[in-house]
N, C-alpha and C positions, 0 to 999 in steps of 0.2 A: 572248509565250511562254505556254505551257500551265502549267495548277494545278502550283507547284512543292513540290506537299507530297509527293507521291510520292517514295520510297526514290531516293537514288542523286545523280549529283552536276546540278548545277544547269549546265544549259547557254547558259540565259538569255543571262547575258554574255558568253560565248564568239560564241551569235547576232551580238548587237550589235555586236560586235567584230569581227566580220569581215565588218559592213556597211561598214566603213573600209575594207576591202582589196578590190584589185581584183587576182586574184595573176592575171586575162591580158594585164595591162596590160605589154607590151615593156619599159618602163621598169624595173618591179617585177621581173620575169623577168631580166634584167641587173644590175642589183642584187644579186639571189640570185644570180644564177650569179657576179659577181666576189667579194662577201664569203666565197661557199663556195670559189674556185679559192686565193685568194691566200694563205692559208695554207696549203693543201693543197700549193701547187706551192713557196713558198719552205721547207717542213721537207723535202721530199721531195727538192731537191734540195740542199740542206746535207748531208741524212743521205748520199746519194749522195756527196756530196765527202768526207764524213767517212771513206766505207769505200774510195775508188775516189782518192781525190786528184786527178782527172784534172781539174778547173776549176784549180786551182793547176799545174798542167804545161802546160795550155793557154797561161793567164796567165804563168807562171812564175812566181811569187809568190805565196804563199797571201792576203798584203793585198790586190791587183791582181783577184784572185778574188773576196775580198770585198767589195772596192769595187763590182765590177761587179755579184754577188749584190745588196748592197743598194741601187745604183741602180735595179737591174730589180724590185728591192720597191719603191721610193719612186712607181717611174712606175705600177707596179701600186696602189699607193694612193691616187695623185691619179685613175683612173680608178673605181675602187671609190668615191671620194667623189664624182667624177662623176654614176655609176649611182647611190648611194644620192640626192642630190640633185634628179636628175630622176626617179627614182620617188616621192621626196615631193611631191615640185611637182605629180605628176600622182594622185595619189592623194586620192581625199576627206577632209577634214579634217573634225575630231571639232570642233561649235560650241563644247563647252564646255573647248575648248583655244584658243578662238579671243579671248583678253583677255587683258590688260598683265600679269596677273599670272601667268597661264602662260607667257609670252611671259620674262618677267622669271626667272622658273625653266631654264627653258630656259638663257636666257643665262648664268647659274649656273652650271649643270652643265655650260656650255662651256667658261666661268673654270676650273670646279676642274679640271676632263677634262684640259686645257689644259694646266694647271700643272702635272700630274700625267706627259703625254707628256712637256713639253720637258723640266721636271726630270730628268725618267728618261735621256733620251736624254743632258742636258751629263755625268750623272753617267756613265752607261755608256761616252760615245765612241760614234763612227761603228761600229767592227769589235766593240765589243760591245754595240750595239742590232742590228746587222744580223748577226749569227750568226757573228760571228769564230769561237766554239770549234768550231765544226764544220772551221774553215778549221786547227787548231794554234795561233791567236792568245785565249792566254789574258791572264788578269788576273793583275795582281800577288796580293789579294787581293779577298775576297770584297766588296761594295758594299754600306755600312752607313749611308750618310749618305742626307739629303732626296733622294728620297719613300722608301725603299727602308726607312726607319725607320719609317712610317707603315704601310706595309701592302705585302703579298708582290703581284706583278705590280703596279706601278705604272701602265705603259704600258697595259697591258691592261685595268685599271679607270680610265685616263685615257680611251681610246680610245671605250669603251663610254660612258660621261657623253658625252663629245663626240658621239654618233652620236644618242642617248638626248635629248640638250639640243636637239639639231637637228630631232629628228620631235616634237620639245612645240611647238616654235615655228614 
């Protein structure tokens, strides 16, 4: 990179950094497009059920509905870790990510991610990890215990470590 005394923000590292990515790579491109579709497509159509009820009249049951809602997230996330999996694999690796103790971090933030997912989910149940409220299936009350006492989106700061743990190592 060029004299970075000059005003303004330092692009240096951003350079470097995107010597790692190869965003024509099919792999990368796939990846992006399911991490961007699958939440895009299970809020929009909850909210949809929310105002139209029509997946519960299909199903006849607003459970049946959301069982089937959140099977069709479940298969949408084992392809999303699919894609992200083989865009790592196909993507150049940083050397100085490439030893036990990055490798050992990684595995960490896959523990915590980890603990962080299933926790959330035994606490929520099936119908309210996969968007019961949108189906009429509410809780009794509000979800106060482990992780939910540690910190707001548990799943979501689980999710992110597990994704995070996986492109360290």
């Amino acid at each position: 990179c060029a004299d970075s005394s000059e005003p303004g923000a330092d692009l240096c590292v951003m350079t470097r950094l995107l010597g790692y990515v190869d965003p024509s790579d099919p792999c990368f491109v796939a990846a992006i497009l399911t991490i961007t579709f699958n939440p895009l497509f299970w809020n929009v159509v909850a909210r949809w059920e929310q105002r139209t009820r029509k997946l519960s009249k299909v199903f006849r049951s607003p459970y049946l509905a959301c069982y089937s809602l959140g099977a069709a997230i479940l298969l949408l996330n084992v392809l999303r870790s699919h894609c992200f999996t083989q865009a790592m694999l196909s993507q150049p690796k940083m050397e100085s990510l490439d030893n036990p103790t990055a490798y050992r971090v990684g595995l960490a933030l896959l523990g915590i991610g980890s603990t962080f997912v299933l926790s959330s989910f035994f606490a929520l149940g099936f119908t309210g990890t996969f968007l019961g409220d949108y189906f009429g299936i509410l809780m009794e009350a509000r979800v106060t215990t482990f992780p939910f006492n540690i910190l707001d989106n548990p799943m979501y700061w689980g999710s992110t470590a597990n994704y995070l743990g996986w492109a360290i190592m």
